[in-house]
N, C-alpha and C positions, 0 to 999 in steps of 0.2 A: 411612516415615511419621514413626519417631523424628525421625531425622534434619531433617525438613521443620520438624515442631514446634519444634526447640527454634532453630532460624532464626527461626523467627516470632518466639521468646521474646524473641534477641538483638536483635531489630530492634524491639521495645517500650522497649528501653534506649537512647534517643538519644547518649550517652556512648560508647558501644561503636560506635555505627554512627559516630559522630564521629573516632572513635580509628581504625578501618578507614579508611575514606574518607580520613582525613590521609594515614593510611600509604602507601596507595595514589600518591597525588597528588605524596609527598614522595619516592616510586622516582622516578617517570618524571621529577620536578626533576630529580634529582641522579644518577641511574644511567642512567635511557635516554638515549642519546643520539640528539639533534636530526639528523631524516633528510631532505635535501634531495630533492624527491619527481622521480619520471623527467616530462620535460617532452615529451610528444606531439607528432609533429612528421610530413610528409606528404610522399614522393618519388613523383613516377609512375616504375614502369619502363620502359624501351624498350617502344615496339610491338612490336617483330621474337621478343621473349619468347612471345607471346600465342598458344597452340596453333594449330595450322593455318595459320598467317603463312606465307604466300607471296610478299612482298613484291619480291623481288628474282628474278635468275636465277640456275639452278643451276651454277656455276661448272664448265665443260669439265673440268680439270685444277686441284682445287682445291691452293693453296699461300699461304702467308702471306707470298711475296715476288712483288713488283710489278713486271714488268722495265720497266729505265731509270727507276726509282722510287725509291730506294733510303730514301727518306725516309716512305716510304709503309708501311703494314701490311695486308698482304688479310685482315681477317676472315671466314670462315663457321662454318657449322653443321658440325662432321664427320660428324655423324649422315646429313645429308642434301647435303652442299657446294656447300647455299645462301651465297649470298652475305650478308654482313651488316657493308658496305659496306667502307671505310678507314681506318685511323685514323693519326693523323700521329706520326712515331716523337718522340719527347724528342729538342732539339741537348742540346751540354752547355752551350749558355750560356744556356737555358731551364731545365738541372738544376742548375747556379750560380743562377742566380735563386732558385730554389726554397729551395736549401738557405739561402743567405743571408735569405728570410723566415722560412723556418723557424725559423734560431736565433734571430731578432730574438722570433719568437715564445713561444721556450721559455724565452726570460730572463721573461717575467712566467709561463709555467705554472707555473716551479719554485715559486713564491713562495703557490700553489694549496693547498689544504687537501686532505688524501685524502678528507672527504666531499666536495668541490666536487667533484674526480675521477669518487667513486665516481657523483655524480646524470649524468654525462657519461654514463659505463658503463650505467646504469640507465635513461637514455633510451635509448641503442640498443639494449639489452635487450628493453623494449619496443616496440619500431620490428620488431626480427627478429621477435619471436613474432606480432604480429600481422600480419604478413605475411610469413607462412611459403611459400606458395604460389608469391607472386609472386618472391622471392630463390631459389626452387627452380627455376623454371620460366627465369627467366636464368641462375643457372648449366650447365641443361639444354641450353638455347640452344647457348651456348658451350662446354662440354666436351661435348659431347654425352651425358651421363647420363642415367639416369632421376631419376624424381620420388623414388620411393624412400632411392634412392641418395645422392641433393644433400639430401633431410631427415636423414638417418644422417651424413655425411659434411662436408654444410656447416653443418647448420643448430644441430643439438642438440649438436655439437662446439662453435659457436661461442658456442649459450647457454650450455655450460658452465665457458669459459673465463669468460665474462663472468661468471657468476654467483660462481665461486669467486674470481675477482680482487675482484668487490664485496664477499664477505664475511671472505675471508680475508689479501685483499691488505697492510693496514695491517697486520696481523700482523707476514708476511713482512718488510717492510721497517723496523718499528719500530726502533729502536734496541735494539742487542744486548750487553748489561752483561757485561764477562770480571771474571775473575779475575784483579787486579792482581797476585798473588802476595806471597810475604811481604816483599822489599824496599821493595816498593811499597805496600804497605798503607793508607797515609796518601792514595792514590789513587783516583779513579775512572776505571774501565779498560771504555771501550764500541767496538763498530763502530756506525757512524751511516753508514747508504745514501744517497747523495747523487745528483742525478738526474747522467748522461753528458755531453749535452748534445740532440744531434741525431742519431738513429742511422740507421741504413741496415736493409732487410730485402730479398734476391734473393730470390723465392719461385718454387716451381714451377708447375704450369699444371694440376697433375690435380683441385686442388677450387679454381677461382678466387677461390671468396666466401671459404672460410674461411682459406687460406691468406695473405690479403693483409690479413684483418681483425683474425686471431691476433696477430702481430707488432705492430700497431696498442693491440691493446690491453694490453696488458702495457709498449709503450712509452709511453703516455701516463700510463699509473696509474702509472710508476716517476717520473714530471715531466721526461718527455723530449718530443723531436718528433721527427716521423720521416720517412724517405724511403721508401718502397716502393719496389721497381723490379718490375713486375710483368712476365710472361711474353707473351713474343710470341704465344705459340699462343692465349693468350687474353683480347687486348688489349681485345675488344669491349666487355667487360663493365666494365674499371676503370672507368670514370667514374660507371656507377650505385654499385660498390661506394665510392668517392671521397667523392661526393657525399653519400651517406647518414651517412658518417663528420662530412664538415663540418658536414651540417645537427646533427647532434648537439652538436655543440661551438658553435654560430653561436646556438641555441636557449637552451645554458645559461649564454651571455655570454660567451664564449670564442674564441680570435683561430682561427678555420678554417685558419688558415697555419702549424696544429702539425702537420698532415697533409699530405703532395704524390704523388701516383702518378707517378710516370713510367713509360714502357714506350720500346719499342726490340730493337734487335738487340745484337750483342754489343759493338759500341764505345761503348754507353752504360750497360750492364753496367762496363764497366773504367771508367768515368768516375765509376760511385758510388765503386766501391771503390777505388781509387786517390784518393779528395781528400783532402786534408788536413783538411776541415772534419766530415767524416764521424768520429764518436767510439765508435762499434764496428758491427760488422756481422752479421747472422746472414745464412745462404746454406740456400737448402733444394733441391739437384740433385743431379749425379753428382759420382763420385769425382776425377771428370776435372779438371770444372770446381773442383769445389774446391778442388783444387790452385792452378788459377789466378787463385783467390778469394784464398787465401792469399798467393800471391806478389804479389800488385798491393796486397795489405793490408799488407803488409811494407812497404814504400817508408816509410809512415809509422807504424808499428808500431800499426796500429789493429786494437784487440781482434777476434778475430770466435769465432762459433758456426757450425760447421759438422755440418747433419745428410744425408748422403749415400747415402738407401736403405739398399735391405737384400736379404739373401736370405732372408726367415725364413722357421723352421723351424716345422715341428710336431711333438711325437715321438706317435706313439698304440699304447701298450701294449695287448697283448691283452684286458686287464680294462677298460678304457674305455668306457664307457656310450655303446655305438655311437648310440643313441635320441639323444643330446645334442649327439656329437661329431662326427656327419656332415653336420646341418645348418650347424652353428658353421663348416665347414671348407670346403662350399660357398661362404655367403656368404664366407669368408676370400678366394675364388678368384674368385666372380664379381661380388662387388658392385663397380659404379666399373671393372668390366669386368678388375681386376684391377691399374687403376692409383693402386695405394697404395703408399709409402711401408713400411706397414706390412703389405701383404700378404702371408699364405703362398702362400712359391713351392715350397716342399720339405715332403712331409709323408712323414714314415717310418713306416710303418705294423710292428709285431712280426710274425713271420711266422706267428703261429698266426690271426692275424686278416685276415691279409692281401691274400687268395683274395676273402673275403665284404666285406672294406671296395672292392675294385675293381668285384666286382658290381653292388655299390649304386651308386658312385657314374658308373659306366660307363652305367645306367640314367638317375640323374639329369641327368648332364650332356648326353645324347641329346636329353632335355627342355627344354633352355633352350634359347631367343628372344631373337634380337635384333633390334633396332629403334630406332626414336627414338619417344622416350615424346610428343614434344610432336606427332608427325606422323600417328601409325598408328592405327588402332583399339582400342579400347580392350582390357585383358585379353590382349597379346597379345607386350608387349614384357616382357622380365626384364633382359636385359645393354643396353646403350649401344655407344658406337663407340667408336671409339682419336682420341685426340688429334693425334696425329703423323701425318703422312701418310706418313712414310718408315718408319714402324716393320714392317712386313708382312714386307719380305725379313728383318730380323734377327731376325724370329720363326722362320718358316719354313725360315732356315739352322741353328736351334739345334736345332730338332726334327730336322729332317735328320741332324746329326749325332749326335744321343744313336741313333737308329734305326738307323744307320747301325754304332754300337756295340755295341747289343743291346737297346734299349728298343722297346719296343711303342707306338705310337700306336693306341689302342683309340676316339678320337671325336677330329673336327676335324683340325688340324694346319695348318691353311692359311687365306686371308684369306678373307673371306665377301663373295661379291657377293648384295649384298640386290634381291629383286627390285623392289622400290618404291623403292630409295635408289642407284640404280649408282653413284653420285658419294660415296656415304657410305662411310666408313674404319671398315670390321667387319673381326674377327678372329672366326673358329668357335669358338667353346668348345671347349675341348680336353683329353684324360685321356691323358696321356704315364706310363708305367708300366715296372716291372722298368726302373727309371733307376739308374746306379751314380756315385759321385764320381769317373770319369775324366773323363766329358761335361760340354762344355761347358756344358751348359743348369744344370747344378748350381752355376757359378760367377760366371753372368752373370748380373747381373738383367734379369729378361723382362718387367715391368710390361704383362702381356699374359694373357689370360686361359684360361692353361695351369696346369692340376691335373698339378702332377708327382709321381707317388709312388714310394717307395723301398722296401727290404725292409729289417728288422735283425732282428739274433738277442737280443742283451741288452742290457741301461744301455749298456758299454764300447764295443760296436760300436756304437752308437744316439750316443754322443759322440762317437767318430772321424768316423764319417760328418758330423753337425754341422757338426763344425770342419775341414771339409777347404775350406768355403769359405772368404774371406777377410774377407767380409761379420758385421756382429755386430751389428745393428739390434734388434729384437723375436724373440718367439720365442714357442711354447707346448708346453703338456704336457699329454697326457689320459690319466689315471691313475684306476682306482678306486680306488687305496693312496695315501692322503693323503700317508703318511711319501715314499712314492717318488716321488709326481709333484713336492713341495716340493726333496727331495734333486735331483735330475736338471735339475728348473729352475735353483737355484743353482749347476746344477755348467756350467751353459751358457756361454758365454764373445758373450755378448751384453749389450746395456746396461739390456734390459726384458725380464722374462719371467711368463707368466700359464700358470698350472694351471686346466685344463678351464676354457678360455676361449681368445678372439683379439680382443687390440687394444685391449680394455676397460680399462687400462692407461693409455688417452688421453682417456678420462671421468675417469676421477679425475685431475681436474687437479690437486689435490692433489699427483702424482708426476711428478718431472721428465723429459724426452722425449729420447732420443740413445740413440747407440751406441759401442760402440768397433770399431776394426781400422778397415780402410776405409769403415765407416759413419760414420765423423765425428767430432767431440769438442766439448764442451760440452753443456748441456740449456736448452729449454726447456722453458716450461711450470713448476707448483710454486714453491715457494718460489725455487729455485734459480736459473729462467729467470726471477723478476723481478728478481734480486739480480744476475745477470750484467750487465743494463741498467744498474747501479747503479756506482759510484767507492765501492769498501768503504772507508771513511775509518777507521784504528784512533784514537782520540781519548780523550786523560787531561785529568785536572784536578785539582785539592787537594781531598781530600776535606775539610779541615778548614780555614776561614781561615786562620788561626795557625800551621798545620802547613805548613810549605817544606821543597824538597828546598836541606839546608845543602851546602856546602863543604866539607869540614872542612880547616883552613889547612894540615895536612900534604901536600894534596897541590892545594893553592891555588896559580895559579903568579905570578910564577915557583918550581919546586918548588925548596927549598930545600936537603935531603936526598934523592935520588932512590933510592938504596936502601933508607931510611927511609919513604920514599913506597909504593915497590913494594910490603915488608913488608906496611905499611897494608891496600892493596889487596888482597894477598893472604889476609889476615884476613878483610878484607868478604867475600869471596869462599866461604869457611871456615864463617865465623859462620851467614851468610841460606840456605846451600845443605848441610847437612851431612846427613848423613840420621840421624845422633843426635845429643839434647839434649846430651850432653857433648862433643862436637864442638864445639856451637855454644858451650856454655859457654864451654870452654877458650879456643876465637877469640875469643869475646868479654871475656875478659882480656887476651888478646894485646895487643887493637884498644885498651882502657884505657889499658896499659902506653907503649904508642907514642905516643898520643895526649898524654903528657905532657910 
């Protein structure tokens, strides 16, 4: 009531409400700044997205290659291998076109303002949120997911990227003032990020939308244009994901020819990365391919980022707040059915805990369902199907032979014929146990939906075990000892690691994404992955009109004295860099002396 009265008091004094009200009026002049608003804009999705879509027939023998086609792509559902029709592969003188408008288009984006950017950003922003459903339910389509799964995985991945590059992005890339140090004083000593031109991005095929959207965004906010080459497994979808890019850019005034998807097999693969015109590349697959991402990149020494999987780990100490760390480590195993990048394939459990964490989750994995979310009854799907249709034998060899060694297969182990889906590409949920680092299963990535668990006695054995892979992607640690779960993270030889947690690590985009050993090198994502897209330009200038870097005629040429010269230099040398004032004193007598 004080408080109320004596507002009333102030607001009797027109002068005071004057003086606010200015104050007010003269921030948002001169400190807010002017925000170019997101502009609403309307794609329909495919029909074949829309639950219960039977549109086509269920493919005999589904496969994404066409015989005597070769130019053709068989899209389906894996979940169901429904059909969902053709799509025509990219030539390369359809991906020469492309890139040639591309750059023609990124000669005016560079010249864009980061607010112009960010309203681009900020209309697809809003385009994803409010049709969250519909961008779900086609990724669904096509990798076969669940709903779930594409909201986790496509959707709030992809509003975060977007959201962090809106607020943070200009940060990141601002111009970076160094330290000219003492010779240069008279200096201004900055990096200044300058856009690439035209880049490339190979993505993989396990979250269609976000994968193909990510790289988009980060190369347009850095004032580049970009190629996607998106994945064969999941060509159906590029053009809704294409389309909705352009209409964003077409909406806010902006040439749609900063963007081009193309898809294909692998001789259009080698035709990104191989061109000359192509000004860096990121690659998101296996070790294999990377390799040959690299060597085709080589030809014209164009930059690239390569992120290669993983094997990651979990360690879970006996003191682990099993209530927390069981759920976290399910969903690590069966969300997306297991096909992440960042999924745990290896969780070590201490051996005092060890017995009761297989228990559990020996129970829960008996409980999971799989299905296709877009086809089945409701309540009744948890896991999705597998992408791949040739993936089944190299699952089923790798459990063979850990078993074969001494591991238990305690659920699953083998492919799942569904009885509503016989054409659909399921793998059983599966709890492989008492695993040791000789088996293969512990060195191969399984992008399959196998909980593998291991025993350890302490930290030292809990890090041998670690690192016997080759793999150094992500990783976690579940500790009730703060001090120890921080210690043992760090001590991981991996490129991302989270204590009592999984993954969360790719929400904060804030932090940049990669690994080392054969998971890859470079980041995106963070500051880091915009700055890669970027030509780091080191750039000086006179700090002061008046102030030039002189000559001094002793060592003007033609040099007159050349031992007399040397001396010189050798003072400069002396003077600017001494690590004591009578150092530099004494040089700089020297430098007097000579100088006469």
């Amino acid at each position: 009531m004080c408080c109320a009265s004596e507002l009333l008091q102030l607001t009797a004094h027109p002068a005071v409400v004057a003086i606010v009200a200015g104050s007010v009026v003269l921030y948002f002049m001169l400190f807010r700044k002017s925000q170019l608003p997101a502009i609403p804009f309307e794609l329909r999705p495919p029909p074949e997205s829309i639950p219960g879509w039977q549109g086509n027939e269920v493919l005999e023998s589904p496969s994404i290659i066409v015989p005597g086609k070769p130019d053709l792509i068989q899209c389906f559902d894996p979940a169901t291998g429904r059909s969902l029709g053709q799509v025509k592969a990219t030539t390369t003188d359809e991906l020469e076109a492309k890139i040639e408008r591309a750059r023609k288009a990124q000669k005016t984006w560079a010249t864009t303002t980061f607010e112009q950017r960010r309203q681009v950003l900020r209309s697809l922003n809003e385009f994803v949120l409010s049709h969250q459903r519909e961008i779900c339910q086609v990724a669904c389509r096509d990798s076969g997911k669940t709903l779930v799964d594409a909201t986790l995985g496509e959707v709030l991945t992809t509003s975060a990227k977007l959201q962090w590059t809106i607020k943070n992005g200009e940060a990141a890339l601002a111009d970076d003032s160094r330290d000219p140090g003492f010779m240069m004083m008279y200096k201004r000593a900055k990096v200044v990020y300058q856009p690439r031109g035209v880049v490339a991005a190979l993505v993989s095929w396990n979250y269609p939308f976000h994968n193909t959207i990510g790289p988009v965004i980060s190369a347009l906010f850095a004032g580049n244009a970009i190629v996607v080459k998106a994945s064969e497994h999941v060509a159906w979808s590029m053009s809704y994901w294409e389309q909705m890019v352009k209409r964003a850019l077409n909406v806010c005034g902006h040439d749609p020819d900063l963007v081009h998807f193309v898809t294909g097999f692998a001789e259009i693969g080698v035709a990104v990365t191989s061109s000359p015109r192509i000004d860096h590349i990121t690659f998101i697959g296996s070790p294999e391919v990377g390799k040959l991402v690299m060597r085709s990149a080589s030809a014209n020494l164009t930059p690239v980022t390569l992120e290669l999987g993983g094997k990651d780990c979990a360690v879970v100490f006996d003191d682990a707040d099993m209530a927390q760390c069981v759920p976290v480590l399910m969903r690590s195993v069966i969300q997306n059915a297991s096909q992440n990048c960042i999924g745990i394939e290896r969780i070590l459990v201490q051996d005092n805990a060890y017995e009761g964490f297989v228990d559990e989750m020996t129970r829960r994995i008996r409980a999971v369902r799989v299905g296709s979310i877009l086809d089945d009854e409701p309540n009744t799907v948890d896991c999705g199907a597998m992408v791949l249709s040739n993936c089944a034998d190299r699952l089923e060899s790798l459990i063979e032979d850990a078993v074969s060694k001494g591991a238990r297969c305690l659920v699953g182990g083998h492919r799942f014929a569904h009885p509503l889906h016989p054409k659909g590409q399921y793998f059983a949920p599966t709890l492989l146990v008492d695993v040791t680092p000789d088996m293969d299963i512990t060195r191969n990535e399984t992008f399959g939906p196998i909980m593998v668990v291991m025993r350890f006695a302490d930290e030292k054995d809990a890090l041998e075990k670690v690192h016997s892979s080759p793999y150094g992607l992500g990783s976690s640690v579940f500790s009730g000892d703060r001090s120890r779960g921080r210690r043992v993270a760090l001590a991981l030889r991996t490129g991302m690691a989270n204590v009592n947690d999984f993954g969360v690590n790719y929400i904060c985009q804030s932090l940049p994404f990669g690994g080392v050993g054969i998971s890859g090198f470079g980041r995106f994502a963070g500051p880091e992955g915009l700055r890669s897209l970027c030509v780091e330009k080191a750039f000086t200038e006179d700090r002061f009109p008046l102030v030039k870097t002189p000559i001094p005629p002793i060592v003007d040429y033609p040099i007159q004295d050349s031992e007399k010269g040397y001396q010189f230099t050798q003072q400069i040398v002396a003077f600017a860099y001494s690590d004591s004032w009578w150092g530099s004193i004494k040089a700089g007598l020297r430098l007097g002396k000579l100088s006469m």
